[in-house]
N, C-alpha and C positions, 0 to 999 in steps of 0.2 A: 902228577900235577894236573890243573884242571885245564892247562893249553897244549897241544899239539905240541914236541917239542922244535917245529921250524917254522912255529908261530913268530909273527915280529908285531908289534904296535904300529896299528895305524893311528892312534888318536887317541888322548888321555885327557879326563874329565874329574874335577874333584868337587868336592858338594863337603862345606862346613857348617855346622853352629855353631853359633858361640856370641858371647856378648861382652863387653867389654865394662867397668864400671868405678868408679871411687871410691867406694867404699868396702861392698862384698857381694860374692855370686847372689847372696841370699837378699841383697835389695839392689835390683837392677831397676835400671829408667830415672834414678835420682844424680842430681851432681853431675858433673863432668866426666867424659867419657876417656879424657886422656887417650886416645883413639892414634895417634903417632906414637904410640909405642908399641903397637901391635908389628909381629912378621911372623910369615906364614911360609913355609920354603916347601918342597917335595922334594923326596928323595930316592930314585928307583934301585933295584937291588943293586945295578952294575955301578952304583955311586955316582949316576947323574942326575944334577939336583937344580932345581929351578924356583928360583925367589917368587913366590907369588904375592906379597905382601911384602916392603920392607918398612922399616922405622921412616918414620915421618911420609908415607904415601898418603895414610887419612889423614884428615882434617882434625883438628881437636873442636868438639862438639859436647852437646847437652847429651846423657847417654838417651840410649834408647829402648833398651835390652835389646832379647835375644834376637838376631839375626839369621839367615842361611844367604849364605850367597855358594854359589854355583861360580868355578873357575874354567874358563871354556875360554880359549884362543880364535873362537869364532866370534866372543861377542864383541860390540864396537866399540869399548873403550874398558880402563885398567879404574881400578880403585883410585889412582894416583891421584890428589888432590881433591878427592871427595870424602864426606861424611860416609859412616856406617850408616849402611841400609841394605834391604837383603836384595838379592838381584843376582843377573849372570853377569858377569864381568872377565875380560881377560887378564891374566897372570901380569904382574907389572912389568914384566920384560917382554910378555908376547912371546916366550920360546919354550912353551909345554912341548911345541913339536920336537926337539931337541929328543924329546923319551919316542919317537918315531923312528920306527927301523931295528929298536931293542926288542929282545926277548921279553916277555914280563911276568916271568914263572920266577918267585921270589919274595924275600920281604921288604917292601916300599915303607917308608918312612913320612909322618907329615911331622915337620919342625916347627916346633910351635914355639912364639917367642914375645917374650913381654919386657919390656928396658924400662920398664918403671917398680919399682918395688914397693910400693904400697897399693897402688892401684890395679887389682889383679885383672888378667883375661880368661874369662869363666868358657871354659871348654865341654860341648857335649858331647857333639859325636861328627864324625866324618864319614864320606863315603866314596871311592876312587871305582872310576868307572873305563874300564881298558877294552879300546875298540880292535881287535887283529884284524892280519889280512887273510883275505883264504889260501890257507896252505894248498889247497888240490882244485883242479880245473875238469872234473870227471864229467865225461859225456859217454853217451850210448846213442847208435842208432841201429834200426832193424830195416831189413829191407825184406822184397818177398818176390821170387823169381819162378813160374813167370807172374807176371799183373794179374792177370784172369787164368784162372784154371777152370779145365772142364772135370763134370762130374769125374770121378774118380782118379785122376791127373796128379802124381805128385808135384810138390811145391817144396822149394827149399827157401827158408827161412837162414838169412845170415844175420847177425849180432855182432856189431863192433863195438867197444868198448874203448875209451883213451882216456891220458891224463894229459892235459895239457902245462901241467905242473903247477907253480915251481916246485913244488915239493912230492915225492912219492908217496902214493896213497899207498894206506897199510890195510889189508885184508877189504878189497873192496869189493862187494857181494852186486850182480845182476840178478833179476826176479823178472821176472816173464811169464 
């Protein structure tokens, strides 16, 4: 896999397009956006899963086409009672942190979901952006005994090497 396997999340970020419309993906910005029928969930391998959008959070509004909004627990407020529009916004529950502490070598799921049946939610693309913590805490120090040497005076050179963890580094190479 592409994480360390005693990788854990610190921090998960999701980035959508998509736009919502009355009629069809192929004419957006017309009519009614029927925008409360949209929900948007995540779902990480271990089957913990966080509503970031549910039925009726937006607003129903004139459409607008396509959007991106950026799902981030950092930013200062949730979609909840607002129009479509693209921007960072947090998760309507505020608990992405919830995927903090998990592993996240696996397949994540985005739940896409439309409670209206004529008025489709035109979907592009997504993108989930997972922050870890650092598995190893490697340090090196050299020292050199004595300080000053005279001409031709050997000197011993020591190298300490440590992992302050949490986790053991696997084949960790010093270069000097």
């Amino acid at each position: 896999g592409d994480f360390h396997p005693a990788a854990v999340i610190e921090k998960v970020t999701l980035w959508i397009n998509f736009a919502k419309s009355s009629n069809s993906c192929a004419d957006l910005g017309t009519g009614d956006d029927w925008a409360e029928e949209i929900s948007f969930a995540l779902k990480a391998p271990d089957g913990t899963t966080v509503p970031l959008v549910s039925n009726f959070d937006y607003m129903f509004s004139n459409a607008v086409g396509w959007v991106e909004v950026l799902f981030d627990d950092d930013a200062p407020t949730s979609v909840v009672g607002l129009t479509i529009s693209s921007g960072t916004f947090k998760s309507r529950s505020g608990q992405m942190h919830l995927f903090n502490g998990l592993h996240p070598e696996g397949v994540w799921t985005l739940v896409v979901g439309d409670a209206g049946a004529q008025d489709p939610l035109c979907y592009v693309e997504s993108r989930l952006n997972i922050t870890v913590s650092d598995v190893v805490d490697l340090g090196v120090t050299k020292t050199v005994t004595p300080l000053v040497a005279l001409a031709g005076q050997e000197v011993l050179y020591t190298v300490t090497a440590w992992n302050k963890g949490p986790f053991d580094a696997i084949d960790p190479l010093v270069t000097d």
